[in-house]
N, CA, C and O atoms as CSV, one atom per row, in Angstrom:
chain,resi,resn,atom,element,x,y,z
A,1,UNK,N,N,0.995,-2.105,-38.306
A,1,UNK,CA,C,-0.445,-2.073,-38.401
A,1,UNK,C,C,-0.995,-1.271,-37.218
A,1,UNK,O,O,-0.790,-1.515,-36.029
A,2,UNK,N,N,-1.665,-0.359,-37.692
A,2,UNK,CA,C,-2.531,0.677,-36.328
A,2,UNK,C,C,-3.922,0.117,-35.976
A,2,UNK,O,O,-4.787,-0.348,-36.718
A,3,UNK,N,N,-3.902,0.290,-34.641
A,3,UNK,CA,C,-4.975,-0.243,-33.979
A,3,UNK,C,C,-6.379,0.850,-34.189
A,3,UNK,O,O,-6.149,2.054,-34.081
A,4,UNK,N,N,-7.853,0.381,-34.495
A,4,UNK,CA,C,-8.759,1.392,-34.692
A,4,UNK,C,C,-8.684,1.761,-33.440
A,4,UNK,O,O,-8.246,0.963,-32.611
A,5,UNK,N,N,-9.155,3.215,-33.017
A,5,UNK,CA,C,-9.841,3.408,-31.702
A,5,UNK,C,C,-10.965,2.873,-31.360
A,5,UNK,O,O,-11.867,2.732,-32.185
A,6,UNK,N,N,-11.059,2.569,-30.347
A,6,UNK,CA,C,-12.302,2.201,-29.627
A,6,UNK,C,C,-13.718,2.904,-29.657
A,6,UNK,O,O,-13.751,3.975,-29.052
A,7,UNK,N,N,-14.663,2.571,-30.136
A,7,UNK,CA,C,-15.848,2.766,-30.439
A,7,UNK,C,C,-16.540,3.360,-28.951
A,7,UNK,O,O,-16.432,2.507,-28.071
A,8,UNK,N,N,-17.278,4.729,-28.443
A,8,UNK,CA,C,-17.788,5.201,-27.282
A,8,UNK,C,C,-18.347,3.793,-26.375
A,8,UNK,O,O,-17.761,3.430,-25.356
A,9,UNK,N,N,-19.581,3.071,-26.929
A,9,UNK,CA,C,-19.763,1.974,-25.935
A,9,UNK,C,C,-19.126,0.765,-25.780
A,9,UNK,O,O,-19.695,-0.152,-25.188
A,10,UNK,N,N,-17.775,0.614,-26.335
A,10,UNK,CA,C,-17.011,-0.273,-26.149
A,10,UNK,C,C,-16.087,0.126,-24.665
A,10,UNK,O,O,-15.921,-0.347,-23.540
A,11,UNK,N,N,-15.636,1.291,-25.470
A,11,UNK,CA,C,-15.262,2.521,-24.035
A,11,UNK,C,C,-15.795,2.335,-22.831
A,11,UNK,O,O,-15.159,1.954,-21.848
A,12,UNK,N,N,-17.083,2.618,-22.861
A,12,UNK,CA,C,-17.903,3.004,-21.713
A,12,UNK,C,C,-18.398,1.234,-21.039
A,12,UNK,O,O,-19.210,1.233,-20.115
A,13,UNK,N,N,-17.794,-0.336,-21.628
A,13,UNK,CA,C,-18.084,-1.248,-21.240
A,13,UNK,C,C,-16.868,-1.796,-20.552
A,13,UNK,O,O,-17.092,-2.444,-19.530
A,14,UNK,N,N,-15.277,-1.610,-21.036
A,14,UNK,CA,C,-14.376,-1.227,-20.658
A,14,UNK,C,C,-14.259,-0.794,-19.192
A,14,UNK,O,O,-13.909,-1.435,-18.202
A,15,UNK,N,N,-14.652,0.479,-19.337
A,15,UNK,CA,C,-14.682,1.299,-18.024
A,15,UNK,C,C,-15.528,0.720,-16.609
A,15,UNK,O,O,-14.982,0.667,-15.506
A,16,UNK,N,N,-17.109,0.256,-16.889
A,16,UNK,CA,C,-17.675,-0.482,-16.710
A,16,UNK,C,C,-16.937,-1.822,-15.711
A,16,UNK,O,O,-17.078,-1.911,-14.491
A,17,UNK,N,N,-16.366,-2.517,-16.337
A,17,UNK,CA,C,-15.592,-3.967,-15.946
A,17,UNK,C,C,-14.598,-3.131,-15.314
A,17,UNK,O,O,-14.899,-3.044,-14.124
A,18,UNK,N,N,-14.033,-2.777,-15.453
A,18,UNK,CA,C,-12.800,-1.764,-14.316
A,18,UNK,C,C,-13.362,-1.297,-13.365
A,18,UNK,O,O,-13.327,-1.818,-12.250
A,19,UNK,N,N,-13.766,-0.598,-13.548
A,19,UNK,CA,C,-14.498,0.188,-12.040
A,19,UNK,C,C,-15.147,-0.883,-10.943
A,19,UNK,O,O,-15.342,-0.509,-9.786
A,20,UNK,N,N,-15.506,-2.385,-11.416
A,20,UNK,CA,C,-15.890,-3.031,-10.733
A,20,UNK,C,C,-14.996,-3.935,-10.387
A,20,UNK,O,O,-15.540,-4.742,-9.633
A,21,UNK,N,N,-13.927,-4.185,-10.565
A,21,UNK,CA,C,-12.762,-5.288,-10.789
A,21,UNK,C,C,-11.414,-4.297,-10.077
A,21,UNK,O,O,-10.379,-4.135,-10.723
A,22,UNK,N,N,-11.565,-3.798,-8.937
A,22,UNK,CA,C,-10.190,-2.953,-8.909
A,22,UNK,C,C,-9.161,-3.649,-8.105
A,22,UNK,O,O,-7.941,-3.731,-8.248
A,23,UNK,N,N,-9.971,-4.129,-7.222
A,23,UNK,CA,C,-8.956,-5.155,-6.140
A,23,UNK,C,C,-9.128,-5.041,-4.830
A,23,UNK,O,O,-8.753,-5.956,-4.096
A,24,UNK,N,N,-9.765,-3.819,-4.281
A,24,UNK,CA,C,-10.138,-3.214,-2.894
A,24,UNK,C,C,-12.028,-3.279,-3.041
A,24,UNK,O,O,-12.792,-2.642,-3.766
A,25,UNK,N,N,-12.222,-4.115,-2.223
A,25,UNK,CA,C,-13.565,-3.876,-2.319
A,25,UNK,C,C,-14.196,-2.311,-2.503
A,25,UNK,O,O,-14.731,-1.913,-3.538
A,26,UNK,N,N,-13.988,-1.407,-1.100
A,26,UNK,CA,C,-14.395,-0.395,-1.406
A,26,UNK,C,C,-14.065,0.227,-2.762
A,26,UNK,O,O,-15.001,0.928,-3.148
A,27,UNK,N,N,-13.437,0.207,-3.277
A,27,UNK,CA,C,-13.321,0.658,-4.488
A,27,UNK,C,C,-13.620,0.556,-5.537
A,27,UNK,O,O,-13.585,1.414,-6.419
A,28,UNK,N,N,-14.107,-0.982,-5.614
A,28,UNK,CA,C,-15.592,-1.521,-6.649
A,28,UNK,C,C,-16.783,-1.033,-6.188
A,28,UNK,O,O,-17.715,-1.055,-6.992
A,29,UNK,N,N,-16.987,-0.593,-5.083
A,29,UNK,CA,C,-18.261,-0.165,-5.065
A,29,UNK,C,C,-18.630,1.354,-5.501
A,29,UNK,O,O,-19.449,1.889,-6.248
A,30,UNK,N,N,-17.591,1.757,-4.638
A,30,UNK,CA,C,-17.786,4.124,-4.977
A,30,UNK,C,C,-17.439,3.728,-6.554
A,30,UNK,O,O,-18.371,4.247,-7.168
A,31,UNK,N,N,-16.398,2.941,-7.726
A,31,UNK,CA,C,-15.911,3.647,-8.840
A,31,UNK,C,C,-16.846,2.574,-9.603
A,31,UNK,O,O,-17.049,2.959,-10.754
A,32,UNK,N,N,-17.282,1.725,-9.404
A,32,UNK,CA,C,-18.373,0.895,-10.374
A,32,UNK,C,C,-19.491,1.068,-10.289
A,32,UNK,O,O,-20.209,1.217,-11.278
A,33,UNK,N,N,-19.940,1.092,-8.998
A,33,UNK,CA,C,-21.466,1.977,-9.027
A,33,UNK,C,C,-21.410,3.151,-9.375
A,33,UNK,O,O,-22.503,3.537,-9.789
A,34,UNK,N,N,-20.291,4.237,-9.409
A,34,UNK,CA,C,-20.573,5.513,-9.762
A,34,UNK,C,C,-20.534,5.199,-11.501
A,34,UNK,O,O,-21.546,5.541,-12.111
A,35,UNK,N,N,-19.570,4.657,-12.183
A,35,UNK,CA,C,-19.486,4.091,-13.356
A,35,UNK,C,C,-21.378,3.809,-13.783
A,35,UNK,O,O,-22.094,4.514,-14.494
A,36,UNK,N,N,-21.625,2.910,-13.256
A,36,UNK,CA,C,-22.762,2.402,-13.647
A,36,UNK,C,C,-24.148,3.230,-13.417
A,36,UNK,O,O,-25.245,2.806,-13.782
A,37,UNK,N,N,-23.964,4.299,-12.850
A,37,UNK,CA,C,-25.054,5.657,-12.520
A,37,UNK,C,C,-24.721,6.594,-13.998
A,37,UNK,O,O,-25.480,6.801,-14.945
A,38,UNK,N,N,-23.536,6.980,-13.824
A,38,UNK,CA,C,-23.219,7.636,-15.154
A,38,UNK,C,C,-23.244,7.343,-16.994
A,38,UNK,O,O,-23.214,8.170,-17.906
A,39,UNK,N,N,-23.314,5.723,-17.046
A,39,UNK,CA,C,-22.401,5.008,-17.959
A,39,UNK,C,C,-22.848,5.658,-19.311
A,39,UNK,O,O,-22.020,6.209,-20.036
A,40,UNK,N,N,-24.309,5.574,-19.667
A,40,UNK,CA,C,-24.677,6.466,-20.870
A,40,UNK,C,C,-24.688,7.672,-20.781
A,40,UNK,O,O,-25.566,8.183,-21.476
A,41,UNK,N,N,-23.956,8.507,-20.097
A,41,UNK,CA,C,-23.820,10.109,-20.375
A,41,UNK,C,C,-22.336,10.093,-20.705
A,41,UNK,O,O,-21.881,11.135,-21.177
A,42,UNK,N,N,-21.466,9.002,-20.515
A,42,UNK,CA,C,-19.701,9.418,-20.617
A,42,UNK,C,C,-19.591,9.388,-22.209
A,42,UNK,O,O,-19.876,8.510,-23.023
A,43,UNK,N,N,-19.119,10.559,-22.335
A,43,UNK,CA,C,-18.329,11.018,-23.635
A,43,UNK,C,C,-16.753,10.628,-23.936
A,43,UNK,O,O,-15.959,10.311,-23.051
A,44,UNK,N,N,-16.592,10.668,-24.664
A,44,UNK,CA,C,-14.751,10.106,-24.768
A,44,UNK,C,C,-13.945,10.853,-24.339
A,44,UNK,O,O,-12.834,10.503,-24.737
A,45,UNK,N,N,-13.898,11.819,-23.652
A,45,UNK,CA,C,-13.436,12.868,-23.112
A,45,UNK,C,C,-13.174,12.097,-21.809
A,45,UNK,O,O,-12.073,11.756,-21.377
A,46,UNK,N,N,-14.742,11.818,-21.095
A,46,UNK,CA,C,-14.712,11.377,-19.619
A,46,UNK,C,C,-14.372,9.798,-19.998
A,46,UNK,O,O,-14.730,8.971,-19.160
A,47,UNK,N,N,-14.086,9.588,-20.516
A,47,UNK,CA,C,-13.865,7.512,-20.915
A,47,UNK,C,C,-12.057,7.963,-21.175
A,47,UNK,O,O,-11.276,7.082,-20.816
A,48,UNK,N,N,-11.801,8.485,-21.412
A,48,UNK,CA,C,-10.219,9.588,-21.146
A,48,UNK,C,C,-9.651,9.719,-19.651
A,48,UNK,O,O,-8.491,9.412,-19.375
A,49,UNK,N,N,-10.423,10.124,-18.864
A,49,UNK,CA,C,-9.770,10.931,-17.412
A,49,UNK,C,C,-10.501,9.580,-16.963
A,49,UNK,O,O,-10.273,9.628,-15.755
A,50,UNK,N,N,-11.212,8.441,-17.156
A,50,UNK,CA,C,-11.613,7.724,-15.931
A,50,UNK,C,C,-10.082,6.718,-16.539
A,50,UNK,O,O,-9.219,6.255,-15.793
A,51,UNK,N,N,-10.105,6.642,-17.464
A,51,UNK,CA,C,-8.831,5.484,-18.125
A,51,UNK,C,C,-7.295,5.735,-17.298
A,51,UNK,O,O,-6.548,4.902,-16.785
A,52,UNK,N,N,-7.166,7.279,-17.407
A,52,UNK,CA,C,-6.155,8.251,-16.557
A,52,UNK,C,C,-6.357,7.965,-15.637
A,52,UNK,O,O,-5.304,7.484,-15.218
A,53,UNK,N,N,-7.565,7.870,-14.405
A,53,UNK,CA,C,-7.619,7.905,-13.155
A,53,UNK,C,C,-7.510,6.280,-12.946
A,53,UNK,O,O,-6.993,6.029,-11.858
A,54,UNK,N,N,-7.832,5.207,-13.639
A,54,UNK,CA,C,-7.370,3.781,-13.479
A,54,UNK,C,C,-6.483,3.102,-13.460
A,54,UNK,O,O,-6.320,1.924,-13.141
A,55,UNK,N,N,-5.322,4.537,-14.132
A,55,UNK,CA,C,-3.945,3.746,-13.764
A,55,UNK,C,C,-3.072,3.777,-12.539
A,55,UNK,O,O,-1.911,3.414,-12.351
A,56,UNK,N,N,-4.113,4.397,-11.655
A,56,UNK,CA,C,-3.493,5.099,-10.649
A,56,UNK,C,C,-3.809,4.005,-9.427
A,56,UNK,O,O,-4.606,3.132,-9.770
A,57,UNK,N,N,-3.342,3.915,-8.133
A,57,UNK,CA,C,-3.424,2.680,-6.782
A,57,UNK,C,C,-4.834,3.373,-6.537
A,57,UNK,O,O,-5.163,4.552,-6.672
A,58,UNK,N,N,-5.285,2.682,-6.286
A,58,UNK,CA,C,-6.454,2.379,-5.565
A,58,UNK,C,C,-6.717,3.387,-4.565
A,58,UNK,O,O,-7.457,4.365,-4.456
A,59,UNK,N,N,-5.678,2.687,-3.745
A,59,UNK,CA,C,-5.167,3.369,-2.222
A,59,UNK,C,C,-5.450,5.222,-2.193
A,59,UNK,O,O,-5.953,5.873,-1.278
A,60,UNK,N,N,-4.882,5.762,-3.643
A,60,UNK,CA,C,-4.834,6.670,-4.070
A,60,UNK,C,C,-5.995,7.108,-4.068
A,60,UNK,O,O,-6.335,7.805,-3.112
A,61,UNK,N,N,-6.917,6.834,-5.111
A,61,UNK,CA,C,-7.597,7.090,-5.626
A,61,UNK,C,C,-8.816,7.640,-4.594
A,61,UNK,O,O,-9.415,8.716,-4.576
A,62,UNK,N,N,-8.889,6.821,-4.016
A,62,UNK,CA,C,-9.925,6.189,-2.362
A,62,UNK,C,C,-9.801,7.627,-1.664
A,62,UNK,O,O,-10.761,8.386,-1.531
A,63,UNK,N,N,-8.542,7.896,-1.250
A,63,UNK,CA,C,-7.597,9.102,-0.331
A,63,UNK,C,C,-8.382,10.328,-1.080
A,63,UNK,O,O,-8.976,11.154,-0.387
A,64,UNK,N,N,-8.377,10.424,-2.391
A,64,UNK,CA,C,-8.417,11.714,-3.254
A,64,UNK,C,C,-10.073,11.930,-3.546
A,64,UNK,O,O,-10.502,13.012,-3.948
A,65,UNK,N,N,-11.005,10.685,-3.276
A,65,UNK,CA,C,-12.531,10.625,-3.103
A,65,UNK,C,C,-12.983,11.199,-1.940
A,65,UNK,O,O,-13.822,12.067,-1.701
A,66,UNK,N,N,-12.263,10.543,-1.281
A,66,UNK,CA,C,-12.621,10.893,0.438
A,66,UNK,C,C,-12.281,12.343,0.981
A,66,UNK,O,O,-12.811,12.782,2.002
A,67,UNK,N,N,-11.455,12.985,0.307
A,67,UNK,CA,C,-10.682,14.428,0.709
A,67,UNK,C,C,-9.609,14.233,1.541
A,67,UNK,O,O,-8.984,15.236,1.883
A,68,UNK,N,N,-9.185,12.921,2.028
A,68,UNK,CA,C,-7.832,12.807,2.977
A,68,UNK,C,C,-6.538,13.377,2.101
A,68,UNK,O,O,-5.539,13.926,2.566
A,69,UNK,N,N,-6.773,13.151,0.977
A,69,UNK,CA,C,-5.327,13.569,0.273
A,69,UNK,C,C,-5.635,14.553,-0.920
A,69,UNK,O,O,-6.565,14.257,-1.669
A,70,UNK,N,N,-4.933,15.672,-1.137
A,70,UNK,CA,C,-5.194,16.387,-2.756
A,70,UNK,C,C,-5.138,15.772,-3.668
A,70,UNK,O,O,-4.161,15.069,-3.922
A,71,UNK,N,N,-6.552,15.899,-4.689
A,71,UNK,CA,C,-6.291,15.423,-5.914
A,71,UNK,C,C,-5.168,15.976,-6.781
A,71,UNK,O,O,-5.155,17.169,-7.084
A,72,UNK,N,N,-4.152,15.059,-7.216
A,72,UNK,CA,C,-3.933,16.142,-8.190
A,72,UNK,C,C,-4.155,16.599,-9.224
A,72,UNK,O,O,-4.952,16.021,-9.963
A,73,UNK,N,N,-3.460,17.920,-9.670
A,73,UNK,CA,C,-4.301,18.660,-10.831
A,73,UNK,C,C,-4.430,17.958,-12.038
A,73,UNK,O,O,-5.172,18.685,-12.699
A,74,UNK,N,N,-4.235,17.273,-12.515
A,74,UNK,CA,C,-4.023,16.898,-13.963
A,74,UNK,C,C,-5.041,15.464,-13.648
A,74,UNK,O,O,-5.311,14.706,-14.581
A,75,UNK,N,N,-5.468,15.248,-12.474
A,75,UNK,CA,C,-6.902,14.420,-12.435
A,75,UNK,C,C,-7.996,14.828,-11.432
A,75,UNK,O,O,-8.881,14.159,-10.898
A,76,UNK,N,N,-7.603,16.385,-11.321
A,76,UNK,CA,C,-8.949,17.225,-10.645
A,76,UNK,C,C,-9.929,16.981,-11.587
A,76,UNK,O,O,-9.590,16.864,-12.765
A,77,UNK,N,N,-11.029,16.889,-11.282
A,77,UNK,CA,C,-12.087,17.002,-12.102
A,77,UNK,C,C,-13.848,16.898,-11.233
A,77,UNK,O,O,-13.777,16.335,-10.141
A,78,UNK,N,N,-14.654,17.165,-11.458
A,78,UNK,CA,C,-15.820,17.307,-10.650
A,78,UNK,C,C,-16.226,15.906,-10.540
A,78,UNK,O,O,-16.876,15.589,-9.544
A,79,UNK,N,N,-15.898,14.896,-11.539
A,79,UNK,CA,C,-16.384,13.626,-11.135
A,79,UNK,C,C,-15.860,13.165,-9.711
A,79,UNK,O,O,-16.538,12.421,-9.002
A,80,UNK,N,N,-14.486,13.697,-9.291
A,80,UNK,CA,C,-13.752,13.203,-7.839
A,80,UNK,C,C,-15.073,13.495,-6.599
A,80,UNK,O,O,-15.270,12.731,-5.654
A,81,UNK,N,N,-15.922,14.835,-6.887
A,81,UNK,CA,C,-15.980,15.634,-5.610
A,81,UNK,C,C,-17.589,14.795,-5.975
A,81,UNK,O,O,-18.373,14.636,-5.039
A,82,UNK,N,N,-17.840,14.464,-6.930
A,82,UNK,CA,C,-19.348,14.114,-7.222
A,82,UNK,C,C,-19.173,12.237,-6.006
A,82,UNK,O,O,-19.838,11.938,-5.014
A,83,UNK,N,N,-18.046,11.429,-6.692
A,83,UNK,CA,C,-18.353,10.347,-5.681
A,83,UNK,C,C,-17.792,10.976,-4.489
A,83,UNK,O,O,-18.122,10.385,-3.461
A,84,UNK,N,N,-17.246,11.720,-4.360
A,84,UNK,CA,C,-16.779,11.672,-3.120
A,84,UNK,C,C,-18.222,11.925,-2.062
A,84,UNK,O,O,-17.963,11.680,-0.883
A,85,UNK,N,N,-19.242,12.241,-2.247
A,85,UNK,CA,C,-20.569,12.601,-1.887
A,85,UNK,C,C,-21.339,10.903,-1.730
A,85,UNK,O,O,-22.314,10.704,-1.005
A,86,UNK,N,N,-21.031,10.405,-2.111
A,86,UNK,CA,C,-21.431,8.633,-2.024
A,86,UNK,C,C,-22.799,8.351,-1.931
A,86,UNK,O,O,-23.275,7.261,-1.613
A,87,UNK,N,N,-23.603,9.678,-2.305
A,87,UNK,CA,C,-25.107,9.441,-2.136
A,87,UNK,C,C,-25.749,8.423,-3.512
A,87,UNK,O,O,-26.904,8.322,-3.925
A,88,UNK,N,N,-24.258,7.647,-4.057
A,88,UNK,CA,C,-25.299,7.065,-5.097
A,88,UNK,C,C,-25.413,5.416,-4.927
A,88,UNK,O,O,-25.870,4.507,-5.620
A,89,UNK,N,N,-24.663,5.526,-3.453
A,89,UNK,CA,C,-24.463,4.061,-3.018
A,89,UNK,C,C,-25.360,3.706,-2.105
A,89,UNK,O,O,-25.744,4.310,-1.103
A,90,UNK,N,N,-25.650,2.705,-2.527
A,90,UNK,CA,C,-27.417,2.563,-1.845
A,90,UNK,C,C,-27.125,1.613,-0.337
A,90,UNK,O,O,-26.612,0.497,-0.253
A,91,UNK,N,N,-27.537,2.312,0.532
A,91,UNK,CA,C,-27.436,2.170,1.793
A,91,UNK,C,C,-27.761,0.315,2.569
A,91,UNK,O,O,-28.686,-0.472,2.363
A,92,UNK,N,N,-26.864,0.239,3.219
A,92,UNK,CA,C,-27.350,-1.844,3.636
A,92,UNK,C,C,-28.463,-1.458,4.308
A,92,UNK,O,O,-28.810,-0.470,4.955
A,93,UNK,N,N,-29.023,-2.704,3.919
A,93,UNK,CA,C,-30.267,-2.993,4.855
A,93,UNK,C,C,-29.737,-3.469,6.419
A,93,UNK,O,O,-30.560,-3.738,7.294
């Protein structure tokens, strides 16, 4: 029996709960708030490369936001260099 695919806002609720649930604080904040700035513009394309980029450590991920480490190619993409800019994380009081 084959499984249907996943419906875009099932996708994009999915992604949603991940990006906020990663295990490193910092990392719920840059990939769930950036998640949650974007969430109704992601196409299944980008609900694709964020699914790709979730299977990856954290640790990783963090390194390749920040510019300490090369992304690599096969999860380059402009969303990396967009959080890596963190202007969408709203500053502590």
């Amino acid at each position: 029996m084959s499984q249907q695919p996943l419906d875009l806002e099932t996708r994009r609720k999915r992604l949603q709960f991940r990006g906020w649930h990663r295990g490193i604080k910092e990392a719920d904040l840059i990939l769930g708030g950036y998640i949650d700035l974007k969430l109704n513009d992601l196409s299944h394309d980008d609900c694709q490369w964020f699914e790709t980029l979730f299977e990856e450590q954290d640790v990783d991920i963090l390194a390749w936001i920040t510019g300490k480490e090369e992304t690599p190619s096969h999860l380059d993409h402009p969303f990396i260099q967009e959080m890596g800019k963190l202007d969408y994380i709203p500053k502590a009081k």
